[in-house]
DODREN-205314 format. One line per field, with one value per residue (C-alpha): residue number from 1; chain; x, y, z. Coordinates in steps of 0.02 Angstrom, whole numbers, plus 50000, padded with zeros to 5 digits. Layout:
BEGIN
num	NUM | ... $
chaine	A | ... $
east	X | ... $
north	Y | ... $
up	Z | ... $
***
This chain:
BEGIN
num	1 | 2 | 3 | 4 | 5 | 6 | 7 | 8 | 9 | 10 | 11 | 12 | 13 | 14 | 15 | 16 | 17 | 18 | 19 | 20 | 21 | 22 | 23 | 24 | 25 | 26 | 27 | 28 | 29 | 30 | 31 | 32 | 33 | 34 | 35 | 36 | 37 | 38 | 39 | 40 | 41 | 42 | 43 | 44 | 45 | 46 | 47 | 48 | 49 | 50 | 51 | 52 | 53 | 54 | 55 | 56 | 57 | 58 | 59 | 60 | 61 | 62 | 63 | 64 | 65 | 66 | 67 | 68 | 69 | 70 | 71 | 72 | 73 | 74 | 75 | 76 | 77 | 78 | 79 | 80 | 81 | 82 | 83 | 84 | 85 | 86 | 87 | 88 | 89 | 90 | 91 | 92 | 93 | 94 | 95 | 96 | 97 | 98 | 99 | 100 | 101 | 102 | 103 | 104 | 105 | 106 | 107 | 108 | 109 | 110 | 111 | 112 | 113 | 114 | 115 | 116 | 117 | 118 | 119 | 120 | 121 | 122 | 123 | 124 | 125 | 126 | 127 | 128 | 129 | 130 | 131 | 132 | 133 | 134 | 135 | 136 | 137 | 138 | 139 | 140 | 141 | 142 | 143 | 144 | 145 | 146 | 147 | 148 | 149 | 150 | 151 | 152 | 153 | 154 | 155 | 156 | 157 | 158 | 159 | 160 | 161 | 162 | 163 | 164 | 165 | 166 | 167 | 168 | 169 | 170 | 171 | 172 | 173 | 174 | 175 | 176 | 177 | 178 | 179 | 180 | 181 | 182 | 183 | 184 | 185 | 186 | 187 | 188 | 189 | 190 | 191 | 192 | 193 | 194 | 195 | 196 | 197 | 198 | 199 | 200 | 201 | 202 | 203 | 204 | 205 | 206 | 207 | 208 | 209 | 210 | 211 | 212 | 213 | 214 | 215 | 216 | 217 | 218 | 219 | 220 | 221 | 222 | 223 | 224 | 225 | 226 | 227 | 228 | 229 | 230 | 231 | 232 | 233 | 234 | 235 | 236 | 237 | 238 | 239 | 240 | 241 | 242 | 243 | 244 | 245 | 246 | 247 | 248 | 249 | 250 | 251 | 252 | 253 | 254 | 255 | 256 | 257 | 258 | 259 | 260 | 261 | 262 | 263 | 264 | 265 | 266 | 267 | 268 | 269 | 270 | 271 | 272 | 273 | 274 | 275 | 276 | 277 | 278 | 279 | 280 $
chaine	A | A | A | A | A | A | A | A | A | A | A | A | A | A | A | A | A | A | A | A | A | A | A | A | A | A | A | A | A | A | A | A | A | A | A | A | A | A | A | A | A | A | A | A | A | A | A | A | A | A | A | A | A | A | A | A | A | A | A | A | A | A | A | A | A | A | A | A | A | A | A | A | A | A | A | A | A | A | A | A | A | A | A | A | A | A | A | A | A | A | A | A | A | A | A | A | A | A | A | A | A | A | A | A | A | A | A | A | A | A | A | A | A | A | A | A | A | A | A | A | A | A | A | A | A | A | A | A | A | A | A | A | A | A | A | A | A | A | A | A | A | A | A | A | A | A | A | A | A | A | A | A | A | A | A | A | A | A | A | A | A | A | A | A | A | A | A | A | A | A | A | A | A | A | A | A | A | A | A | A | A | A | A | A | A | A | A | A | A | A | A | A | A | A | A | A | A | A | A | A | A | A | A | A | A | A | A | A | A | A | A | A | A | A | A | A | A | A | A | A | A | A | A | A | A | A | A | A | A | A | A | A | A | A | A | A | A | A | A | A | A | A | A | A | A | A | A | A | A | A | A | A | A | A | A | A | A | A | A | A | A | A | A | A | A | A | A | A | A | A | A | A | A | A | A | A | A | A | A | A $
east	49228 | 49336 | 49278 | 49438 | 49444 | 49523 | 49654 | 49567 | 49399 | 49320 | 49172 | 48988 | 48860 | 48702 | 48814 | 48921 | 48819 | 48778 | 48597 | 48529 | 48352 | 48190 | 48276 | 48452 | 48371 | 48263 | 48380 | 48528 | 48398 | 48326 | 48509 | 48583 | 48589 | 48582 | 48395 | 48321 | 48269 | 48078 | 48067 | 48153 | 48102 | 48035 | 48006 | 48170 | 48201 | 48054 | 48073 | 48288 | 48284 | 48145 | 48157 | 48115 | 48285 | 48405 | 48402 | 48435 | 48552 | 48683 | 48812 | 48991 | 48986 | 49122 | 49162 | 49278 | 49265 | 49374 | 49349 | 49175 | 49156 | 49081 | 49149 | 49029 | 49090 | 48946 | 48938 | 48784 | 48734 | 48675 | 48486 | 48488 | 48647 | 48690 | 48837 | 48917 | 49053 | 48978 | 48969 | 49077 | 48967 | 49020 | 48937 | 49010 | 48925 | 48950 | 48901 | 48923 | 48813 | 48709 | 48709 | 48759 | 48895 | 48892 | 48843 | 48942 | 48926 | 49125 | 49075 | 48918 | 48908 | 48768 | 48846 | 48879 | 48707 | 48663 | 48634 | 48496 | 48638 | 48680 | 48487 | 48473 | 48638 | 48575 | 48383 | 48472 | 48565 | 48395 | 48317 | 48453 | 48511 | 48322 | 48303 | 48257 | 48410 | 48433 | 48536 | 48616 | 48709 | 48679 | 48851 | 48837 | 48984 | 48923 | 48875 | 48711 | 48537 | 48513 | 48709 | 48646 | 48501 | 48606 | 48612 | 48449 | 48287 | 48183 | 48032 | 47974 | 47895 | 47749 | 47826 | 47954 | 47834 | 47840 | 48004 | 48042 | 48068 | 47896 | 47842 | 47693 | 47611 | 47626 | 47557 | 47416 | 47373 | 47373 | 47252 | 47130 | 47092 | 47015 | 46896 | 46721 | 46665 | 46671 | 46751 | 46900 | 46739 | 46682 | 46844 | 46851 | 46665 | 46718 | 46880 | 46800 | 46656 | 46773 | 46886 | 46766 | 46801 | 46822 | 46969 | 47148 | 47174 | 47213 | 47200 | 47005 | 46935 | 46966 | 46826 | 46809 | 46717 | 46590 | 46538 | 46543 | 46502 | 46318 | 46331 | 46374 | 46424 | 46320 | 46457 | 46436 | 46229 | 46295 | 46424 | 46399 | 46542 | 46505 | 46309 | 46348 | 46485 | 46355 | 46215 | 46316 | 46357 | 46166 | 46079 | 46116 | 46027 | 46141 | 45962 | 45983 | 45828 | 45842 | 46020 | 45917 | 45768 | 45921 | 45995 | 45841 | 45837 | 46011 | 46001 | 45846 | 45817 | 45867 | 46041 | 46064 | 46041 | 46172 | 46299 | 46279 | 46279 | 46451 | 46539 | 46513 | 46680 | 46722 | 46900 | 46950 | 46828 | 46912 | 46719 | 46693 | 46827 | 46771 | 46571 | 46646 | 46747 | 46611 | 46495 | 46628 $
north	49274 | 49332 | 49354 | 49252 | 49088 | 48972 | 48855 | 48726 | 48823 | 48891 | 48998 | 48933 | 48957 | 48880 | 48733 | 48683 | 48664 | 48479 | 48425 | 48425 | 48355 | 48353 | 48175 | 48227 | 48361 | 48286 | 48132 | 48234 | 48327 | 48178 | 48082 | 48247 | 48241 | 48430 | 48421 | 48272 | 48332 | 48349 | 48516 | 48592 | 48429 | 48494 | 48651 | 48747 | 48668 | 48736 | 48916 | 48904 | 48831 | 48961 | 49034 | 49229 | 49208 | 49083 | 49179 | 49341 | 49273 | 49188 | 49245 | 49240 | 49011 | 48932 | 48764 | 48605 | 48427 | 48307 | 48108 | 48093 | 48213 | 48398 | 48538 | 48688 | 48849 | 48997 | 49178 | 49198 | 49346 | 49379 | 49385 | 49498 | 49578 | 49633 | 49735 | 49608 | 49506 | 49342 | 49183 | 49061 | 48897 | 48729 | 48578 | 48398 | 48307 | 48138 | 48122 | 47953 | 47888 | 48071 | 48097 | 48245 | 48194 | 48359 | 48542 | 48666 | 48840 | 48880 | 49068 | 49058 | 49042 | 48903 | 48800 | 48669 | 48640 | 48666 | 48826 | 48906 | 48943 | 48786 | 48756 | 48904 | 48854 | 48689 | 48747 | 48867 | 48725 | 48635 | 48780 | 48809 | 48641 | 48593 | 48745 | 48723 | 48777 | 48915 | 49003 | 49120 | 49070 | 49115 | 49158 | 49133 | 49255 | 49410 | 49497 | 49449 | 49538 | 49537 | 49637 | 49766 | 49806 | 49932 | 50050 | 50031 | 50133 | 49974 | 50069 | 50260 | 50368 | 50477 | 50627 | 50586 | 50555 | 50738 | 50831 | 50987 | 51064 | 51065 | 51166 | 51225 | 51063 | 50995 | 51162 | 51136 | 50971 | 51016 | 51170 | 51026 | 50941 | 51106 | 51085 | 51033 | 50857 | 50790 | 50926 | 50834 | 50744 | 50928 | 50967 | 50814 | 50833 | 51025 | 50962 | 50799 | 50943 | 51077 | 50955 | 50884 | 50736 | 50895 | 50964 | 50927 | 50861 | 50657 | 50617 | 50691 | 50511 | 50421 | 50341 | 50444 | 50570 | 50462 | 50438 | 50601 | 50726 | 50749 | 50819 | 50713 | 50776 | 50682 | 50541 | 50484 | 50484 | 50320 | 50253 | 50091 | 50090 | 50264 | 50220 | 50041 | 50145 | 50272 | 50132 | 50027 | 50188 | 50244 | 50096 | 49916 | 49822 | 49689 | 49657 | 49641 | 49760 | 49888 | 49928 | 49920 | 50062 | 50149 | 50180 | 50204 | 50371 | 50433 | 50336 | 50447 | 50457 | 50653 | 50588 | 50461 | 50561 | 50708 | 50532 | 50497 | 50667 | 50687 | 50526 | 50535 | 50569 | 50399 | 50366 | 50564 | 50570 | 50496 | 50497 | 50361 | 50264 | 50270 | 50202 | 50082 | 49976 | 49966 | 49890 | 49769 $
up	46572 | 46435 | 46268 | 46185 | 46100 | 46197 | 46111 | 46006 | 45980 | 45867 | 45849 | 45860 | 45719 | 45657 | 45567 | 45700 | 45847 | 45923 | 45906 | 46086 | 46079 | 46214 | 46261 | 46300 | 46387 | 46490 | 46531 | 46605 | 46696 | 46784 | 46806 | 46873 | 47066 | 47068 | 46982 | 47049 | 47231 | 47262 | 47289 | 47147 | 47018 | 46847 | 46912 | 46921 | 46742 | 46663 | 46742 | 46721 | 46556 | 46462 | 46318 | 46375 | 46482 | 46383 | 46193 | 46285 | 46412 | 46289 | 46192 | 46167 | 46114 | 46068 | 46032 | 46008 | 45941 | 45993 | 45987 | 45959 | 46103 | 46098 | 46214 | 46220 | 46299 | 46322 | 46404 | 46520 | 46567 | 46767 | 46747 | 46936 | 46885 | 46690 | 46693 | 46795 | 46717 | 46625 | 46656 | 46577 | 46561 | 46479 | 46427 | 46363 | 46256 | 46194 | 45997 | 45971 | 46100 | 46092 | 46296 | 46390 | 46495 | 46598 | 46604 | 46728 | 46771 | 46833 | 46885 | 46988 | 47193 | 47168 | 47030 | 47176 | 47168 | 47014 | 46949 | 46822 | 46709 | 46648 | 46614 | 46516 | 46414 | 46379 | 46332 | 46225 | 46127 | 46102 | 46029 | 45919 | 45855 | 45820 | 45700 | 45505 | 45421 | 45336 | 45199 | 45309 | 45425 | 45619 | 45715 | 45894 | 45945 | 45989 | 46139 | 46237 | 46231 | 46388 | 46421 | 46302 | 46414 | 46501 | 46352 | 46291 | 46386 | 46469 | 46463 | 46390 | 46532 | 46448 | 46456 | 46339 | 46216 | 46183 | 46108 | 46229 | 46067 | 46030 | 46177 | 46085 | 46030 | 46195 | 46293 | 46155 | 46221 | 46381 | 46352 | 46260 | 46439 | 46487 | 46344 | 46367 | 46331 | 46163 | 46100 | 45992 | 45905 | 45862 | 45782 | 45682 | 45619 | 45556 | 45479 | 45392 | 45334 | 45287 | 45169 | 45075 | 44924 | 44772 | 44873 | 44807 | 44980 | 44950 | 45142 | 45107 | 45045 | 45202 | 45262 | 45423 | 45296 | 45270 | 45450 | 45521 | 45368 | 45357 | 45151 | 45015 | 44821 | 44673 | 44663 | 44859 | 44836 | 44687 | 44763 | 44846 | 44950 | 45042 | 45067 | 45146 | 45277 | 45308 | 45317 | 45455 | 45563 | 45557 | 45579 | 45683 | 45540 | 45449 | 45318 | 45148 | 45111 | 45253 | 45148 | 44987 | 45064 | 45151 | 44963 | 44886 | 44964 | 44884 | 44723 | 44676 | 44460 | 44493 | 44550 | 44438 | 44279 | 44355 | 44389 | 44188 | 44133 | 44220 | 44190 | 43991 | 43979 | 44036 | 44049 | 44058 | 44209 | 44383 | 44457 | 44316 | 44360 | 44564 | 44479 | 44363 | 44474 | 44603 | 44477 | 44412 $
***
């Protein structure tokens, strides 16, 4: 199909679009003679007309009004095949009396008996006409998703997760599988011990600190928030007073008095500020 208006169209948007509800739907589906055999009954609708393959599928709609009658022109995509030429795919619809009249696929060897295409144009109108609007308005011609698929990478192998031009960091990860067991928890310990809460470091008051460093300064033995993380990776208690004996053991009256005798600065001191909001 040809990407061209064709005399008397004009191009599809979010405004212009027919309403196409569940009924319409699902009365040309069961009047259609090409949908109505046992063995392909419901089913081939529901898998034909989903969403996954229709909003991906579609692109390229055009349309034209004419007597009370709706002529819908759409480019789908070849699910099996998308660099293949499109589709060109057209549905009548009747607005007065709010039926579709018909819904053709010209391009595909199985239109005769009634090809997924259609389905997927006409699931695509129901989705589309039976959004809220919006401000913006949607435009409808543009090229398919599911075209583009050709230059875009479908999935990432894990090798490319690593730039060749960073030869070293990836040798270094490979030289880390020859390292004993539990050996990256090592490093982190020694890192989360070396950069400690004083240091100018800002990425040094995350909470993995708290859980893996075995010293704390005067201001962690007070604060409320560093106890209770160090309380729940210690112990499996969720008690009220095992938290309250747990604390009782930092907050000590030797601790307390160094916390006041070096947040009397108040509002110069950031320590005081780390206390005071904890409290309020």
């Amino acid at each position: 199909m040809s990407h061209r208006l064709l005399e008397g169209f004009i191009k599809a948007d979010s405004n212009n679009i027919p309403v196409v509800d569940i009924h319409m739907f699902s009365d040309y589906i069961k009047k259609d003679s090409n949908f109505i055999a046992p063995e392909i009954r419901c089913v081939k609708a529901t898998r034909n007309g989903r969403e996954s393959y229709g909003d991906s599928a579609i692109g390229y709609v055009q349309l034209k009004r004419t007597h009370g009658q709706c002529t819908i022109i759409a480019a789908c995509c070849p699910e099996q095949s998308v660099r293949s030429k499109s589709y060109r795919v057209q549905v009548e619809i009747d607005l007065t009396k709010s039926v579709i009249i018909s819904a053709v696929c010209h391009d595909c060897i199985a239109s005769a008996g009634g090809c997924k295409h259609a389905l997927a144009v006409l699931g695509w109108l129901h989705r589309e006409s039976e959004k809220k609007s919006v401000t913006e308005v949607k435009a409808y011609w543009k090229k398919s998703k599911l075209s583009r698929v050709g230059n875009t990478i479908k999935f990432v192998e894990v090798k490319s997760l690593c730039s060749r031009s960073k030869k070293s960091r990836f040798s270094s990860t490979l030289e880390r599988k020859k390292t004993p067991a539990n050996s990256f928890y090592r490093e982190v310990v020694e890192w989360a011990n070396t950069v400690t809460p004083q240091s100018q470091n800002s990425r040094s008051q995350s909470s993995l600190y708290y859980h893996v460093s075995e010293e704390l300064s005067w201001c962690d033995k007070v604060d409320i928030h560093v106890l209770s993380l160090r309380f729940r990776s210690r112990h499996q208690s969720t008690n009220a007073f095992d938290f309250l004996a747990f604390s009782k053991s930092y907050m000590t009256t030797e601790n307390c008095k160094v916390a006041e005798m070096n947040t009397r600065d108040q509002s110069d001191n950031a320590e005081w500020f780390r206390l005071r909001y904890e409290i309020t």
